[in-house]
KEVEX-432943 format. One record per residue: residue in one letter; x, y, z of N, C-alpha, C in turn; residue number from 0. Coordinates in Angstrom, 1 decimal, padded with zeros to 4 digits, always signed. Example, Ala and Ser with C-alpha at 12.3 -4.5 7.8 and 13.67 -1.06 7.14 Angstrom:
! KEVEX-432943
NODE   resn     n_px     n_py     n_pz    ca_px    ca_py    ca_pz     c_px     c_py     c_pz   resi
NODE      a   +013.2   -005.7   +007.8   +012.3   -004.5   +007.8   +013.2   -003.3   +007.8      0
NODE      s   +012.8   -002.2   +007.1   +013.7   -001.1   +007.1   +012.9   +000.0   +007.9      1
! end
This chain:
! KEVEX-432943
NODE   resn     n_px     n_py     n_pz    ca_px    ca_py    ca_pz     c_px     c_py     c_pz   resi
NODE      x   +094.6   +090.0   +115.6   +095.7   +089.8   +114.7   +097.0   +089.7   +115.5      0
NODE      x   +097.1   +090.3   +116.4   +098.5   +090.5   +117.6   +098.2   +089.1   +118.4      1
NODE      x   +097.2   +088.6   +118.7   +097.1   +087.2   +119.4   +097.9   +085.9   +118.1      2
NODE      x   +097.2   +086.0   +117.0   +097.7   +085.2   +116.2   +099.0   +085.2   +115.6      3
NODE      x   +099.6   +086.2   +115.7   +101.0   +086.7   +115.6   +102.1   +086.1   +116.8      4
NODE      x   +101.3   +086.2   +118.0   +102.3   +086.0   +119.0   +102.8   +084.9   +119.3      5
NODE      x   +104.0   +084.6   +119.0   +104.9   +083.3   +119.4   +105.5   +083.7   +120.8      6
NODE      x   +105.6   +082.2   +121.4   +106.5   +082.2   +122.9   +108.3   +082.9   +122.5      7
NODE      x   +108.4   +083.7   +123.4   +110.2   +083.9   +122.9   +109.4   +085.3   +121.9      8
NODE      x   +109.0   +085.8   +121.6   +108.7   +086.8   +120.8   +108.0   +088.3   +121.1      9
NODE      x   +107.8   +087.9   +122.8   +106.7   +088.7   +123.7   +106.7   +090.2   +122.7     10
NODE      x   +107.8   +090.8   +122.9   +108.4   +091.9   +122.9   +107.7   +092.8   +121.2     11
NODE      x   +107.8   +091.6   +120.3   +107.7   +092.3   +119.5   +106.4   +092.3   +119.4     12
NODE      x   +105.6   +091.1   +119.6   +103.8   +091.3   +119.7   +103.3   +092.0   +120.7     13
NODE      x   +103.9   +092.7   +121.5   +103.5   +094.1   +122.3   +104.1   +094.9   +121.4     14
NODE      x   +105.1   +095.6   +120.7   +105.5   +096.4   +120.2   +104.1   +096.2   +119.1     15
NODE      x   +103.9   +095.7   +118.2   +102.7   +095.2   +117.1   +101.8   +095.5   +117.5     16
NODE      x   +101.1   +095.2   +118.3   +100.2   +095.7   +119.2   +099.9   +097.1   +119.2     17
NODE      x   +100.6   +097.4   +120.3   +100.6   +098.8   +120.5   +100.9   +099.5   +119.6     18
NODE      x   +101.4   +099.8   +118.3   +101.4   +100.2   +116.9   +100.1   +100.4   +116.7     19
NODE      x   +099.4   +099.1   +116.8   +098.2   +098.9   +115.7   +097.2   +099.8   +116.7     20
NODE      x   +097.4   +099.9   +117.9   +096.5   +101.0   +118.8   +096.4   +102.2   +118.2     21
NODE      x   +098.0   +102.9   +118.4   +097.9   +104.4   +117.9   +097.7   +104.5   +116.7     22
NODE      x   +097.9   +103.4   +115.7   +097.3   +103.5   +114.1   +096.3   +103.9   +114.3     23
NODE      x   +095.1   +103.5   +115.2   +093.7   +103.3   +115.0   +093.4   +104.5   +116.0     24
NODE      x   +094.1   +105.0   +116.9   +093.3   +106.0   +117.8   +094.5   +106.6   +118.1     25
NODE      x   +095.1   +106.8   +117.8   +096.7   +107.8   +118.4   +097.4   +107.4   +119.5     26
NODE      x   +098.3   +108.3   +120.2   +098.6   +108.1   +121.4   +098.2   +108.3   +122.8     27
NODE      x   +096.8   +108.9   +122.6   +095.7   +108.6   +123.4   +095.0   +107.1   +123.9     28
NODE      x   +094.7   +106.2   +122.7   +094.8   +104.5   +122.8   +095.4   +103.9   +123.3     29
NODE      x   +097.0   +104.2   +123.1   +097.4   +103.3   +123.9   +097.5   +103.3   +125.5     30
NODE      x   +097.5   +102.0   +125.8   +097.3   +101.4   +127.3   +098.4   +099.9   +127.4     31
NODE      x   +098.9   +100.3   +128.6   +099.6   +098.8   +128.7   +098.8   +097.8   +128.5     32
NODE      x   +097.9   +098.0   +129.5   +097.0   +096.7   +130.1   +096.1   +096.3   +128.7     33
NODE      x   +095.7   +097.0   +127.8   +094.7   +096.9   +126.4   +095.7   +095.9   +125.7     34
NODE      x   +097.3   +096.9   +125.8   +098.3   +096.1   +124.8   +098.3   +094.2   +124.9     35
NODE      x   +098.6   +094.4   +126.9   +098.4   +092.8   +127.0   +097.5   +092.2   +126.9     36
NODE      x   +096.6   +093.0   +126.8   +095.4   +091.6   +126.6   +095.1   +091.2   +125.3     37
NODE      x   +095.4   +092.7   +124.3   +095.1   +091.9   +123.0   +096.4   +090.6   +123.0     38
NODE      x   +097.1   +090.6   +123.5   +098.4   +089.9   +123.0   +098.0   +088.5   +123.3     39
NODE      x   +097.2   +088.8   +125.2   +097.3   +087.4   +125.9   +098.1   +086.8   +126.8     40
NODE      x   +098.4   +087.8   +127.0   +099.4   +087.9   +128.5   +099.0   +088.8   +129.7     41
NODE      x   +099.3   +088.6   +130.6   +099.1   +089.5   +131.8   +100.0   +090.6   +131.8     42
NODE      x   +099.8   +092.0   +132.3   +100.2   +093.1   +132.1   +102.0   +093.2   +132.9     43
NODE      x   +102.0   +091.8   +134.3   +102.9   +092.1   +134.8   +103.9   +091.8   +133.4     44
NODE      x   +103.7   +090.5   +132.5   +104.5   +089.9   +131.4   +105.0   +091.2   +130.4     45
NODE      x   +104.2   +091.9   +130.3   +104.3   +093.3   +129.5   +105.3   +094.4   +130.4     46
NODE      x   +105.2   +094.6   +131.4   +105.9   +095.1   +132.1   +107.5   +094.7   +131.9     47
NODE      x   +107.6   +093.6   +132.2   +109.2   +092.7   +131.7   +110.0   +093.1   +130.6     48
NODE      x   +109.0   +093.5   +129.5   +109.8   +093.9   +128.4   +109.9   +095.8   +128.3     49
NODE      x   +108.7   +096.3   +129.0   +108.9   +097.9   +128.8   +108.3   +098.1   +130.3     50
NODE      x   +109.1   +099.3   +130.7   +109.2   +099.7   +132.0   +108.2   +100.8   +132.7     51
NODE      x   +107.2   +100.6   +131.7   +105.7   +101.1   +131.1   +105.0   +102.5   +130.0     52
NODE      x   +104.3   +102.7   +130.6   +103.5   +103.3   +129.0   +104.3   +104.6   +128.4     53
NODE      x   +105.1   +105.3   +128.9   +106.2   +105.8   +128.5   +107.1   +105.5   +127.1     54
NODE      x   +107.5   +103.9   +128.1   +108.5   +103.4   +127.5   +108.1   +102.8   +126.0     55
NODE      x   +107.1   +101.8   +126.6   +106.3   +102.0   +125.1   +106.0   +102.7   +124.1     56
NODE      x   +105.5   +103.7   +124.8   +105.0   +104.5   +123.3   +106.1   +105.3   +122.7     57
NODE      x   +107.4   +105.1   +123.6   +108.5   +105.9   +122.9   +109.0   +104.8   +121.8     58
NODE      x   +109.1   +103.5   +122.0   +109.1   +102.4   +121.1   +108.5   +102.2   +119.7     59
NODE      x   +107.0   +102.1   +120.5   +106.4   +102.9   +118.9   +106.4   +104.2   +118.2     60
NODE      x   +107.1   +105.0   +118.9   +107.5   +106.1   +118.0   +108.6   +106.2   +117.4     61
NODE      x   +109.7   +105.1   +118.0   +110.7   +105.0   +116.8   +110.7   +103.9   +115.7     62
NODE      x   +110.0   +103.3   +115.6   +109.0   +102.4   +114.7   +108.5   +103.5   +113.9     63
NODE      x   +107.6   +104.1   +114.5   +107.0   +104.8   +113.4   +107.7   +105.9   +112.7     64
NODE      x   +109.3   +106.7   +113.4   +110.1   +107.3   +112.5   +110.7   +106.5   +111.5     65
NODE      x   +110.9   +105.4   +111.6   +111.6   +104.0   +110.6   +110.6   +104.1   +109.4     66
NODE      x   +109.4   +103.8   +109.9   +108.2   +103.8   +109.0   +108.4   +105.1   +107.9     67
NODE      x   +108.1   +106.2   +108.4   +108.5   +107.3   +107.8   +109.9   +107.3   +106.6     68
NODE      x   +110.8   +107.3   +107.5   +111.8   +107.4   +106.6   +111.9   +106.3   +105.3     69
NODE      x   +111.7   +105.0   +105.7   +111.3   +104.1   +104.4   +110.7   +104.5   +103.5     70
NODE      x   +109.4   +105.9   +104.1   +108.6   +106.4   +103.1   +108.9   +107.3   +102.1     71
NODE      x   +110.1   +107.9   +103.3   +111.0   +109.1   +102.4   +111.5   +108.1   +101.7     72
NODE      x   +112.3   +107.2   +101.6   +113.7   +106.7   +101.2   +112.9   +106.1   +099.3     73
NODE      x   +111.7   +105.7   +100.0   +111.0   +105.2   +098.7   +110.5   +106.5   +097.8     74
NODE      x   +110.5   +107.5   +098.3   +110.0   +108.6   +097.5   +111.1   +109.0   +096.5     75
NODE      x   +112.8   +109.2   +097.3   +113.9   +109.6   +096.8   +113.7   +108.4   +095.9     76
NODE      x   +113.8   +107.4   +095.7   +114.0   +106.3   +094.8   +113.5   +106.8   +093.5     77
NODE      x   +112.1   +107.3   +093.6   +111.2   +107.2   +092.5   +112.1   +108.7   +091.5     78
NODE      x   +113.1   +109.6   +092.0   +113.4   +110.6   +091.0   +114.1   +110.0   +090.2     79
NODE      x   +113.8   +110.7   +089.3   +114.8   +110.4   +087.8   +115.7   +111.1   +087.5     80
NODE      x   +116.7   +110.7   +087.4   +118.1   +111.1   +087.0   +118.6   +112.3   +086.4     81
NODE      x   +119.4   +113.3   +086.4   +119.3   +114.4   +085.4   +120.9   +115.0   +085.4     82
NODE      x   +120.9   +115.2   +084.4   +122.4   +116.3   +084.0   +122.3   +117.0   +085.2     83
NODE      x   +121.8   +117.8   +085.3   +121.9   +118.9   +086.0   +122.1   +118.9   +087.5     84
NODE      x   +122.7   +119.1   +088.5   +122.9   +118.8   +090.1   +121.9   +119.0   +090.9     85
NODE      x   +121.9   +120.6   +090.4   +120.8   +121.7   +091.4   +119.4   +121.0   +090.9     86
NODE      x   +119.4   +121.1   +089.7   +117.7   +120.5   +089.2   +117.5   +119.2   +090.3     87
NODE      x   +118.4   +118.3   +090.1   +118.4   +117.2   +090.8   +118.4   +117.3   +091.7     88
NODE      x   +119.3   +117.8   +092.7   +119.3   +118.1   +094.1   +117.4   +118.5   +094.7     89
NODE      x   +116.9   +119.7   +094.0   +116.0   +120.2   +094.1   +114.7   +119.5   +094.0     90
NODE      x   +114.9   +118.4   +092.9   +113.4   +117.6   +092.8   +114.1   +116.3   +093.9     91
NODE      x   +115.4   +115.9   +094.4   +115.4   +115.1   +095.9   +114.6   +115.2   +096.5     92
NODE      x   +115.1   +117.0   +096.9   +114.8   +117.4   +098.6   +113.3   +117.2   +098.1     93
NODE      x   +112.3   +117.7   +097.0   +111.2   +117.7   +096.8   +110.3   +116.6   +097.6     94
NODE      x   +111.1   +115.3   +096.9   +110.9   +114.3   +096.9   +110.7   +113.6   +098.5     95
NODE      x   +111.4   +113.7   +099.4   +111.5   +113.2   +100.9   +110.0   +114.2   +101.7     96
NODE      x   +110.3   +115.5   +100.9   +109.3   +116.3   +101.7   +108.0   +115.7   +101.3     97
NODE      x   +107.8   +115.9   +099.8   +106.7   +114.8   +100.1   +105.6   +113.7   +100.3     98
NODE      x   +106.9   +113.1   +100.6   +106.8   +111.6   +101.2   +106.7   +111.8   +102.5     99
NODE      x   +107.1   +112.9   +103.2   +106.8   +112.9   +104.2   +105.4   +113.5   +105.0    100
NODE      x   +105.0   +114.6   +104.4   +103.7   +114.6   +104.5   +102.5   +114.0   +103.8    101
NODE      x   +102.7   +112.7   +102.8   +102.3   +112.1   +102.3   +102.1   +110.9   +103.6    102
NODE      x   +103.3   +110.5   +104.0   +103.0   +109.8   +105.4   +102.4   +110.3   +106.3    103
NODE      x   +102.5   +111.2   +106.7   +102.0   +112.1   +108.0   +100.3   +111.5   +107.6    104
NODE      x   +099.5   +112.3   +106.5   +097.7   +111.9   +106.0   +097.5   +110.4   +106.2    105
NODE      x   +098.3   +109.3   +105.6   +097.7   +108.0   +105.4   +098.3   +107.7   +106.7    106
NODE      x   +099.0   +107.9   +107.5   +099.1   +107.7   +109.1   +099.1   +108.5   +110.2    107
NODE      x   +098.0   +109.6   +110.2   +098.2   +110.0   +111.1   +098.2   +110.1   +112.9    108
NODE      x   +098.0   +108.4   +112.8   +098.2   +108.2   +114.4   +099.5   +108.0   +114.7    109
NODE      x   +100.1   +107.6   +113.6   +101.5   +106.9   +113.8   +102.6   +108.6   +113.5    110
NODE      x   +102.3   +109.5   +112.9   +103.1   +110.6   +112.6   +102.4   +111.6   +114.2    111
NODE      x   +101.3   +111.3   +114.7   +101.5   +112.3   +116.2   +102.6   +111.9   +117.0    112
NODE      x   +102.5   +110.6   +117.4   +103.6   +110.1   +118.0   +104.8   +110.0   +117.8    113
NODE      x   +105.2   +110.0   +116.2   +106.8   +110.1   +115.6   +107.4   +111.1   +116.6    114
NODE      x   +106.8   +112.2   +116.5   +107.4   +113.2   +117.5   +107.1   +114.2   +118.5    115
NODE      x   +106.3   +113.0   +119.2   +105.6   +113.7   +120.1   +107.1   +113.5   +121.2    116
NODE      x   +106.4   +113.9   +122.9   +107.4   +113.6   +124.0   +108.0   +111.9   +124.5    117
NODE      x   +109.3   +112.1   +124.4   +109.6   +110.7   +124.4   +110.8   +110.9   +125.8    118
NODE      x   +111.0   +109.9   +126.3   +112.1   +109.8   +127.4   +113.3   +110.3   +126.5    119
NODE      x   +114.0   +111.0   +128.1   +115.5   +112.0   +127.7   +116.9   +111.1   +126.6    120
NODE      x   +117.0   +111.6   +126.1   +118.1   +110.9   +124.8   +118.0   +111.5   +123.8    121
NODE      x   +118.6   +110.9   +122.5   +118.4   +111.2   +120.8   +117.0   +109.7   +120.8    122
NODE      x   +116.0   +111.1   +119.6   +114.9   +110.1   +119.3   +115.6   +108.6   +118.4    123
NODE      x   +115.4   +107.2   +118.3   +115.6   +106.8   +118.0   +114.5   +105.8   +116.5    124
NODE      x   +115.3   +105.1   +116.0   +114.2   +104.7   +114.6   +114.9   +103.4   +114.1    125
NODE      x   +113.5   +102.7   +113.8   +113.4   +101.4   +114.2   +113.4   +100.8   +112.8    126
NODE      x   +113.5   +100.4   +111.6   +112.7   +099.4   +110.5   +113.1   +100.5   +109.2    127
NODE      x   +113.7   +101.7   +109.7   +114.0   +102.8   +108.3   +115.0   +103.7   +108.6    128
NODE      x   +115.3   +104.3   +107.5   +116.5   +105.3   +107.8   +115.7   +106.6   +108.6    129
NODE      x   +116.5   +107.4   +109.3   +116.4   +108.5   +110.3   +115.7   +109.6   +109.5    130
NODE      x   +114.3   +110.2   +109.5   +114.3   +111.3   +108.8   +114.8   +112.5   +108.4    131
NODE      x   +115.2   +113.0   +109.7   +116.3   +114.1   +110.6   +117.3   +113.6   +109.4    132
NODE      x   +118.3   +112.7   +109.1   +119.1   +112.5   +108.6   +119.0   +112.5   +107.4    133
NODE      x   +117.5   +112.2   +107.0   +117.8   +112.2   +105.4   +117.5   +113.7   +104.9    134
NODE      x   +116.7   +114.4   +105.7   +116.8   +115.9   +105.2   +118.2   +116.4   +105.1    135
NODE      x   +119.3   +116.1   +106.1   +120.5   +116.5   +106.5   +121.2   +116.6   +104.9    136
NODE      x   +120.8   +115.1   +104.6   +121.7   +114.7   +103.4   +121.1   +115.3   +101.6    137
NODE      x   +120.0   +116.2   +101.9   +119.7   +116.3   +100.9   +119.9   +117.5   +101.4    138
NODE      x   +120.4   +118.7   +101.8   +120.4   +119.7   +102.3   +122.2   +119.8   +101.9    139
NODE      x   +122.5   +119.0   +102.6   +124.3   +118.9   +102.0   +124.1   +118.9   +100.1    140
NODE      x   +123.1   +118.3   +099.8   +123.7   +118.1   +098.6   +123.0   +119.4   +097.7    141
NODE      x   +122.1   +119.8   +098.2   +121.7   +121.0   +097.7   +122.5   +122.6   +097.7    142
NODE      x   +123.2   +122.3   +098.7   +124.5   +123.3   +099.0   +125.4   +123.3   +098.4    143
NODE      x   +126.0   +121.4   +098.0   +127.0   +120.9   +097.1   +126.9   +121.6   +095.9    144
NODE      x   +126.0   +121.7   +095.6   +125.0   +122.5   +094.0   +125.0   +123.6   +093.9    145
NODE      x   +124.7   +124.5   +095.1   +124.8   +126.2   +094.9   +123.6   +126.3   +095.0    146
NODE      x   +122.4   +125.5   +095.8   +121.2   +126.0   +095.9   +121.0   +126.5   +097.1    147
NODE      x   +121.3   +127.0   +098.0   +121.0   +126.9   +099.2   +121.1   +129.2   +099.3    148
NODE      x   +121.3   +129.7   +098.5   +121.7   +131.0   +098.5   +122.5   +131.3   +099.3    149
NODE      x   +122.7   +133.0   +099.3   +123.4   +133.5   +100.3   +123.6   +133.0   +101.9    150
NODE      x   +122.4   +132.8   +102.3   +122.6   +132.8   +103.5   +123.0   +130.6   +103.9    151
NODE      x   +123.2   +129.9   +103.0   +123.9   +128.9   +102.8   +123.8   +127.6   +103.8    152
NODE      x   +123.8   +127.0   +104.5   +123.5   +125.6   +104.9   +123.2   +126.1   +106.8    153
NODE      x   +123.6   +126.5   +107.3   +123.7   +127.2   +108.7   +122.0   +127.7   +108.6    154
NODE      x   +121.3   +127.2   +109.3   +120.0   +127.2   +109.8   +118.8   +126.4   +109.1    155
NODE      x   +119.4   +126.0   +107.4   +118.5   +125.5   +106.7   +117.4   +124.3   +106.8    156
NODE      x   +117.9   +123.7   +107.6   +117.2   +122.3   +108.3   +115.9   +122.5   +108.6    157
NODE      x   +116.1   +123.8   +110.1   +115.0   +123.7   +110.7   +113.9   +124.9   +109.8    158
NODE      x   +114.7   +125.2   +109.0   +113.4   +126.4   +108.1   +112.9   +125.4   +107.3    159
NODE      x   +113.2   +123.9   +106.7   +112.6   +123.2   +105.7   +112.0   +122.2   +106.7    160
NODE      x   +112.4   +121.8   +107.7   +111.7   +120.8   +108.1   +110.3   +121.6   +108.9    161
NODE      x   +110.3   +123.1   +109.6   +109.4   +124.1   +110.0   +108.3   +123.7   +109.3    162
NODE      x   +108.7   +124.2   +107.8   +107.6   +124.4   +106.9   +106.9   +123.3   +106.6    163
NODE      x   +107.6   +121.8   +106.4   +107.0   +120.4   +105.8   +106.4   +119.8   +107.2    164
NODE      x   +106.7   +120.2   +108.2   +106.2   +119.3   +109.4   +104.6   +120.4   +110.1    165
NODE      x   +105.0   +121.6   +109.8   +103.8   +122.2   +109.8   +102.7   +122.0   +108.5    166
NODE      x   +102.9   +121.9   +107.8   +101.6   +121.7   +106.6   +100.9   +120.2   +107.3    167
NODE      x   +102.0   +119.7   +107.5   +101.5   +118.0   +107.9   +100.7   +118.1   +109.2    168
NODE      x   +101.0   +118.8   +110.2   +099.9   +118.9   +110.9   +098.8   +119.7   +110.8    169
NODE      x   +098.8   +120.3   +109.7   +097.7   +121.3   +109.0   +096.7   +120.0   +108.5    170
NODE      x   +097.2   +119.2   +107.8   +096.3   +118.0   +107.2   +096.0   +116.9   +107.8    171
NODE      x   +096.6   +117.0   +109.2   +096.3   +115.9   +109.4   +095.1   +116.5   +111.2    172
NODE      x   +095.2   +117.9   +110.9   +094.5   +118.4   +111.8   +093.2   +119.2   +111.4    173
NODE      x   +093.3   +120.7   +111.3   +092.3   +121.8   +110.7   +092.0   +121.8   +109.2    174
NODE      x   +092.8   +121.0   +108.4   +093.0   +121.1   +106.8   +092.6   +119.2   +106.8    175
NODE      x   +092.4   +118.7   +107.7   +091.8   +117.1   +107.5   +091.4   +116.9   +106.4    176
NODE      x   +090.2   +118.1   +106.1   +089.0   +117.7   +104.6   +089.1   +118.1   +103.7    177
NODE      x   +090.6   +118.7   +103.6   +090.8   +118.6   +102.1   +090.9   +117.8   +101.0    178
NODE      x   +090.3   +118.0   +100.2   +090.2   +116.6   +098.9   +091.8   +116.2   +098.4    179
NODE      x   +091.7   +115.4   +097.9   +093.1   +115.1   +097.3   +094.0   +116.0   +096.4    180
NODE      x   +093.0   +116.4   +095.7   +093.7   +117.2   +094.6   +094.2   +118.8   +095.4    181
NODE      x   +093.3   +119.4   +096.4   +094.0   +120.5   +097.3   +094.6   +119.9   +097.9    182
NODE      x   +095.1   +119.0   +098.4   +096.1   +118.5   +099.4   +097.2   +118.8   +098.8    183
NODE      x   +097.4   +117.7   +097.3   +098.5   +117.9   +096.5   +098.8   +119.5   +096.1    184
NODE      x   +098.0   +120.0   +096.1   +098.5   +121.6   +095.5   +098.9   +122.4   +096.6    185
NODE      x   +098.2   +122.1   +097.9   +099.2   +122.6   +099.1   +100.6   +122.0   +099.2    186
NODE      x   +100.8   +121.2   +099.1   +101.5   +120.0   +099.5   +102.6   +120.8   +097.9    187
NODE      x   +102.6   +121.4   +097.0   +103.4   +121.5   +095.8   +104.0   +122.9   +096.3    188
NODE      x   +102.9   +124.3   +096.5   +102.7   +125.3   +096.8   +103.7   +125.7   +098.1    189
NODE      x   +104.1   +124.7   +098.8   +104.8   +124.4   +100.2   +105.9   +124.0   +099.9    190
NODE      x   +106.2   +122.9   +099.4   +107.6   +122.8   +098.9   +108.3   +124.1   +097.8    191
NODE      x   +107.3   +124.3   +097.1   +108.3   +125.5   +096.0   +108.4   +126.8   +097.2    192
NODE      x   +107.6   +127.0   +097.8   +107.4   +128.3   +099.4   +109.3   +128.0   +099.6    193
NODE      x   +109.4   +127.1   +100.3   +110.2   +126.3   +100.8   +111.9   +126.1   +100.4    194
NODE      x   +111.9   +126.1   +098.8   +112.9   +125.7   +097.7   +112.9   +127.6   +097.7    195
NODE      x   +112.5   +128.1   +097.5   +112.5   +129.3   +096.8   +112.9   +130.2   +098.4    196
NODE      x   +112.9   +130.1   +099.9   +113.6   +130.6   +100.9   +114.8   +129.9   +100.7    197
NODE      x   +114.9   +128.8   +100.6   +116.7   +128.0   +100.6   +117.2   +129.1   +100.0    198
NODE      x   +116.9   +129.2   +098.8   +117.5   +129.9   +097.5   +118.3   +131.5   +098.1    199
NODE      x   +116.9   +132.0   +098.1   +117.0   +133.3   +098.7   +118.4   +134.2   +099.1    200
! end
């Protein structure tokens, strides 16, 4: 598919393609420069040219794959429906990104090991979607906007909601694998209200 894809002048992105479609199918254990170039059709030094090796790479496809994500959130936030109410609204938001987000993590989980696995020193970056990190940010402001956030108020709340939604996701996509759909979603409900109901607190 990555050979037939590859145009001259385009190297970059049919290795980036590539190498995606590796850790889709086997994680970030798959990928390999030299695998990358060959599915592409190029020699590995040509691959080299555009990434300064397998590091660099797979930090690439990992901000691809936060883009990916966040699209997924961004599509999830779309789907709420409107309401008088702020807090109600605010509350079925945040609902909403969370999960979309572990709803991404199951149907990809080669592409969510990597999202945030170790990447070269900087801010992670994201490629094709908005910032996840960011869209919790904004649904967390607006949940505060509202008066949902309780006493103890916007000052730590990030990493207690993103704790809880990024740990279930590697629960399912690890030791909780074989859960059927319908427990997935009841963890997956059980976790966010866990979750809404510490904000509160």
């Amino acid at each position: 598919m990555a050979r037939a894809s590859y145009h001259h002048g385009d190297l970059r992105n049919a290795l980036v393609a590539a190498a995606t479609a590796a850790v889709r199918s086997g994680g970030p254990g798959a990928l390999a420069v030299r695998e990358v170039a060959r599915e592409v059709g190029v020699s590995p030094n040509a691959a080299y040219r555009h990434f300064a090796g397998h590091a660099d790479l797979l930090a690439t496809v990992a901000e691809h794959a936060r883009g990916a994500m966040g699209a997924a959130m961004a599509e999830g936030l779309s789907s709420v429906a409107a309401q008088d109410d702020p807090l109600a609204l605010a509350r079925a938001r945040l609902r909403a990104v969370g999960r979309a987000y572990v709803e991404y993590a199951v149907a990809e989980p080669g592409l969510f090991r990597v999202a945030f696995g170790e990447t070269p020193e900087g801010p992670p970056g994201c490629v094709g979607g908005p910032d996840p990190w960011a869209m919790l940010q904004e649904r967390l402001d607006e949940m505060d906007a509202a008066g949902g956030l309780g006493r103890r108020g916007r000052d730590g709340a990030d990493t207690v909601a993103w704790a809880g939604v990024h740990g279930l996701a590697e629960l399912l996509v690890g030791p909780l694998a074989g859960l059927d759909e319908r427990a997935r979603g009841a963890a997956v409900d059980r976790l966010l209200a866990a979750v809404a109901a510490g904000l509160a607190a």
